[in-house]
N, C-alpha and C positions, 0 to 999 in steps of 0.2 A: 780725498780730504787733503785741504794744505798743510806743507811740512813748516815744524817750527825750530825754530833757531834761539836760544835764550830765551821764548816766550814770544819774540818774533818771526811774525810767517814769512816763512821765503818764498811760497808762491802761494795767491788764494786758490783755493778750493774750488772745482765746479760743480760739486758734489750738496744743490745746494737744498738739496731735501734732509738732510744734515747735516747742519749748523755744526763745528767745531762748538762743545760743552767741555768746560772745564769740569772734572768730576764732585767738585763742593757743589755746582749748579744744578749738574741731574740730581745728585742727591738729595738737593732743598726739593726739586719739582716734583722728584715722584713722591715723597714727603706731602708735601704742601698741597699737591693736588685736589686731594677730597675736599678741602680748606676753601676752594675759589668762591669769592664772595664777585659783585659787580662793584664798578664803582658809583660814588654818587655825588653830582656836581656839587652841591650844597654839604656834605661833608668837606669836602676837600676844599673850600672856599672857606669850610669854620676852621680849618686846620690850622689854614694859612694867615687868616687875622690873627687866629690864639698866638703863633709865631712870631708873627712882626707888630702884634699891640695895635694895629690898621685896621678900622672896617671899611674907609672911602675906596670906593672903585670909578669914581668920579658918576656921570649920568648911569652907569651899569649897562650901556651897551654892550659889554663883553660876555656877559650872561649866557645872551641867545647861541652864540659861538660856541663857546665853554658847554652846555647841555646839548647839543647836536654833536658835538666833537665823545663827548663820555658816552651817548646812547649807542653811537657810531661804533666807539673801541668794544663796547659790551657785548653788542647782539654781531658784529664781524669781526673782529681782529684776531679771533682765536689765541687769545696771551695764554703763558705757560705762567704758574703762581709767579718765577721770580719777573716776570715779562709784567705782570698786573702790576706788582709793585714798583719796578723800574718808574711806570709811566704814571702812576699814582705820585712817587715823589717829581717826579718829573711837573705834572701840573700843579702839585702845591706847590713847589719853586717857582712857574711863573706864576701863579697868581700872587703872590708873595711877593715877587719882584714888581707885578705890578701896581701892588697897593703902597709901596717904598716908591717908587716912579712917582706916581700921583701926590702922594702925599711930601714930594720935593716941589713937585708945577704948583701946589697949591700952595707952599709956604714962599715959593721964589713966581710967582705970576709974571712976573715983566721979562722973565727969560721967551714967551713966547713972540715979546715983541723983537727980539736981537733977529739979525739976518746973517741967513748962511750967504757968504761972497760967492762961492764956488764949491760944485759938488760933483766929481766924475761919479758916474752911475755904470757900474760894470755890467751889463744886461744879457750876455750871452746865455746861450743852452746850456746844458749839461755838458761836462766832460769836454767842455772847447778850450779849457786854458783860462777859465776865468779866477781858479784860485792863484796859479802862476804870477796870474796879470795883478789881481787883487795886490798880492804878497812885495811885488817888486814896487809897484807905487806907493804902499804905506809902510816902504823902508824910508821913503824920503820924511824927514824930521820935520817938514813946513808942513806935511798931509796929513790930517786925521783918520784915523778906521777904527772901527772896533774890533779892539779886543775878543775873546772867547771867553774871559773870567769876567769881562763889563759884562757877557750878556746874563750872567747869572743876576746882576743888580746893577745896573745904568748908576746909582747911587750906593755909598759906599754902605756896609753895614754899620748901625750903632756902633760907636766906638773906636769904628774905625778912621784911619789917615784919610785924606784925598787919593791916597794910594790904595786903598781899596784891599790890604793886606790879607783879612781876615777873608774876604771873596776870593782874592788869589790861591791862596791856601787851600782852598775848596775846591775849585776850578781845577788845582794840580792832581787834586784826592779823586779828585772827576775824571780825569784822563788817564791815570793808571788804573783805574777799577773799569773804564771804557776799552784799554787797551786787552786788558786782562779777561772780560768778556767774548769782544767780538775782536777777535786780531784782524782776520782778514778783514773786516771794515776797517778796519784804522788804516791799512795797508790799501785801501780804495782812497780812504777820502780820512785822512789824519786829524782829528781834535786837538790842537796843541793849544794850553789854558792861556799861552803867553802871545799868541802870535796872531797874527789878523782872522776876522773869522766874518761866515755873511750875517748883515743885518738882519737877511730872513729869522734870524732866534729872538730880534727884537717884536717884530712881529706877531713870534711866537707868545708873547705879554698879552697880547691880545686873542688869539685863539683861529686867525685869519692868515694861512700860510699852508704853502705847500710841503712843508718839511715830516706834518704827520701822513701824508699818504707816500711819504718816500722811505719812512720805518714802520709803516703798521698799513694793516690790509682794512679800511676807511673809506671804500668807498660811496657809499652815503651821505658820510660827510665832505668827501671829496667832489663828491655830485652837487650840494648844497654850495660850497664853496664858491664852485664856479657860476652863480648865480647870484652872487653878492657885490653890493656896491663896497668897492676896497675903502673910498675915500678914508672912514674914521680911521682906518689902523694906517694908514701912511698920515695920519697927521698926528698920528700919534710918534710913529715913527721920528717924525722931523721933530716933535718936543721934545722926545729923546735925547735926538743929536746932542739939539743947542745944549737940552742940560749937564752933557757930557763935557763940555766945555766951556761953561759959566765960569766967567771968572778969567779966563783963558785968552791966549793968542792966537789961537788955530782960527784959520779962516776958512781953510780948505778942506775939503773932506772927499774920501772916496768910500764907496758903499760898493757893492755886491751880492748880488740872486738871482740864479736862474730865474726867479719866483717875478720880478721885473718883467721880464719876459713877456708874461701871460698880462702883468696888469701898468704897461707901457703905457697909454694914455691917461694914468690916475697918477703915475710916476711924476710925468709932465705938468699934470695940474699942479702938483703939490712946490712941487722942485720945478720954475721956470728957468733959472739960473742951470739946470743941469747938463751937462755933457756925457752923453749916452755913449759907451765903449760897448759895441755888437763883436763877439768874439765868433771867429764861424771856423768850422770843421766837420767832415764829410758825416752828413749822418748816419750813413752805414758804417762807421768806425765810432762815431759818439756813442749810436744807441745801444748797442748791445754791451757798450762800457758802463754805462748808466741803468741798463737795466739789470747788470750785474751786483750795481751798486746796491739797488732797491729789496735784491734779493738776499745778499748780507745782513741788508737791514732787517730785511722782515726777520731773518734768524736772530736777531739777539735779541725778541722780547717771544717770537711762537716756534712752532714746530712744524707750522703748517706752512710749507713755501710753496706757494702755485704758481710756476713759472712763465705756463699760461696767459693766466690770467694779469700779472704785472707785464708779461710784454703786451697785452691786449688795451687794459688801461696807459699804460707808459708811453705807445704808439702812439693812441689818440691824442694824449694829452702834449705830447710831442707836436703833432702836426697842428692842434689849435692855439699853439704856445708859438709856433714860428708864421701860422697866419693872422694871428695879432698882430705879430711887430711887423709884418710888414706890411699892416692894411695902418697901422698909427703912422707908421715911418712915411706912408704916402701921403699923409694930409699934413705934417708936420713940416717943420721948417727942417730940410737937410743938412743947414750947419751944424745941427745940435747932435748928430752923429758923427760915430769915427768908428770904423769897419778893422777891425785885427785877424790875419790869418791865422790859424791854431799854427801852421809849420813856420812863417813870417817868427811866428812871436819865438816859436823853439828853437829858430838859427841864430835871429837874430834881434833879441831883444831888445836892448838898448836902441836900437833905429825907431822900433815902433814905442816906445816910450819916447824917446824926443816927440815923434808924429802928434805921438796925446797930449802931453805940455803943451804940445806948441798951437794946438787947437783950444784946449781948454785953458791958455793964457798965461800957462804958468812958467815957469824960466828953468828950462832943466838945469841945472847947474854941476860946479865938479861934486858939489856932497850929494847933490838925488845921483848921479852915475857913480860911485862911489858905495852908494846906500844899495844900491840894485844889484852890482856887482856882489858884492858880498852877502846880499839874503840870495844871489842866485847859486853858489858856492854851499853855500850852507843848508839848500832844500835842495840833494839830487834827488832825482826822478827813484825811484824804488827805495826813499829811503826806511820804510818801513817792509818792502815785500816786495814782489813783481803782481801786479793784479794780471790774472788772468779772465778772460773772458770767451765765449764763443754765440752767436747769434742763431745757433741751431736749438742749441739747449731750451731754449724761450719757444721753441717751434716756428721761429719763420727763416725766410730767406732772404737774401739778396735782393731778388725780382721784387716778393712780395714787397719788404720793407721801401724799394726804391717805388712802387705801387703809390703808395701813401706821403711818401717822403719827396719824393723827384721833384717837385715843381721849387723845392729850398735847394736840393743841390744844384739845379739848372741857372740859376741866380750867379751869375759875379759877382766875387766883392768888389765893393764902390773900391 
């Protein structure tokens, strides 16, 4: 188990059939236990109108999503009580967020007609460097991103600023009770309420996103998922944006998700203006980074971590997530890409940021180098932990992984 430091882990744990449990948590679960009710779509949809005074969900496509996703946690995710409730306020939050969403597109209609000028789309795998990449670009003051406390509500709460105070406030109470949970996740992959985070949470509004089968064992609905026409939730996505910046001078915007990845040609359709950032790093170093990650996850809502089985799904989904992009990438117009090396970007970052500006049109200037310098200064690498990882513990190998893998590593970058 990982050693902690003030509450901070100094290295994660590989030990991951047991989660690190702060002692108030075992005591709620083995408490709470006998207690385990299901959940039910249609509650937790009454919850969340009773909340926000909202019952539009606009045409209610999101429904079908939202009931596959609850049948899916019920009958597989094996939650622990406080794991049921984590993810129970978890969905009443976005459905909530997205009846506050809707009910801004409806009372502001002509936002859907505004145009995004420019929109770098960060689209790499897992663990290539695309929060790095994310984070150095939306230091520049001219770039849009979202935030981690937007994605609690695209729109601000009742009463609140256009500063979005009362969300902020939330967002912070979110990441010290996240940290406090699960360290070694934070110490993977950081929630910080203030700082860029991926759109995949907008997404998450809608119930169409890869983000629940990378914290919960879903796959059924992960099975479903990938069978689905993405279109409505990335136009929804894009109403988002604009609404985030009605009123505003932002023209530009950079987004980020692995989640891109898998659904690259519906990215395209929505966003024609977009400039696709493919981030690449050896996958026999990504994946077992990433499958590390999934397995953290799954600890802080079960008890049940089968390492098996998330390398078994993770693989797959792996290998159909980078024969996507590069079956889109070949019928697409080649301008619209820019290839970043994971080690290119760790030496030498500021080169490959010019590189991106200078394809996607925009003028790096002394304040974006300036702005990158200083967020790069301010996120060292381990600052929450050392993530540890090993590609055994999952049960595969090298060979096997390069088996399924090889035909991406044999690829140059453009």
């Amino acid at each position: 188990m990982g050693t902690t430091i003030f509450g901070k882990v100094a290295t994660t744990s590989l030990d991951y059939a047991h989660p690190r449990r702060p002692l108030p948590v075992r005591l709620f679960n083995r408490v709470a236990r006998a207690r385990w009710r299901p959940l039910y779509a249609e509650h937790l949809l009454d919850r969340a109108r009773r909340a926000t005074g909202l019952s539009d969900l606009g045409d209610e496509w999101i429904l079908e999503p939202l009931r596959v996703l609850v049948e899916s946690i019920n009958e597989e995710a094996n939650l622990h009580p406080l794991g049921r409730l984590i993810q129970a306020r978890r969905i009443e939050g976005l459905l909530a967020a997205h009846l506050r969403t809707r009910a801004a597109l409806a009372a502001h209609p002509r936002i859907r007609d505004e145009k995004i000028e420019r929109i770098i789309v960060i689209a790499g795998l897992q663990r290539t460097g695309t929060t790095t990449l994310h984070r150095l670009i939306a230091a520049d003051r001219r770039i849009r991103a979202m935030h981690s406390w937007e994605a609690l509500s695209p729109v601000p709460f009742p009463g609140d600023s256009h500063k979005g105070d009362s969300c902020r406030d939330k967002a912070k109470r979110a990441q010290k009770m996240f940290g406090y949970l699960s360290p070694d996740f934070f110490a993977v992959h950081p929630i910080e309420y203030d700082a860029p985070e991926e759109d995949i949470l907008l997404l998450d509004h809608c119930f169409m996103s890869q983000s629940w089968e990378a914290l919960l064992r879903v796959p059924s609905y992960a099975k479903w998922l990938e069978s689905q026409d993405h279109e409505r939730a990335y136009r929804y996505l894009e109403d988002v944006l604009k609404l985030m910046v009605r009123g505003g001078q932002e023209t530009s915007w950079v987004i980020k998700s692995p989640h891109h990845a898998e659904y690259l040609d519906v990215v395209l359709e929505v966003f024609p203006q977009a400039h696709v950032v493919l981030t690449h790093r050896d996958p026999l170093v990504a994946t077992p980074s990433f499958l590390s990650m999934v397995a953290h996850g799954w600890g802080l809502s079960s008890d049940v971590i089968d390492t098996g089985e998330i390398a078994s799904h993770w693989v797959a989904k792996i290998e159909r997530m980078m024969r996507r992009v590069l079956a889109v990438r070949e019928a697409a117009d080649p301008a619209r890409f820019i290839d970043v090396s994971y080690d290119d970007l760790v030496q030498n970052p500021i080169d490959e940021l010019v590189r991106i500006y200078e394809r996607a049109g925009i003028e790096f200037d002394e304040g974006a180098r300036k702005s990158a310098e200083a967020t790069s200064r301010a996120n060292p690498q381990h600052r929450y932990g050392r993530h540890r990882y090993d590609l055994e513990r999952f049960g595969l190998s090298r060979d096997a992984l390069d088996e399924r893998l090889g035909f991406y590593r044999q690829r140059p970058v453009k």
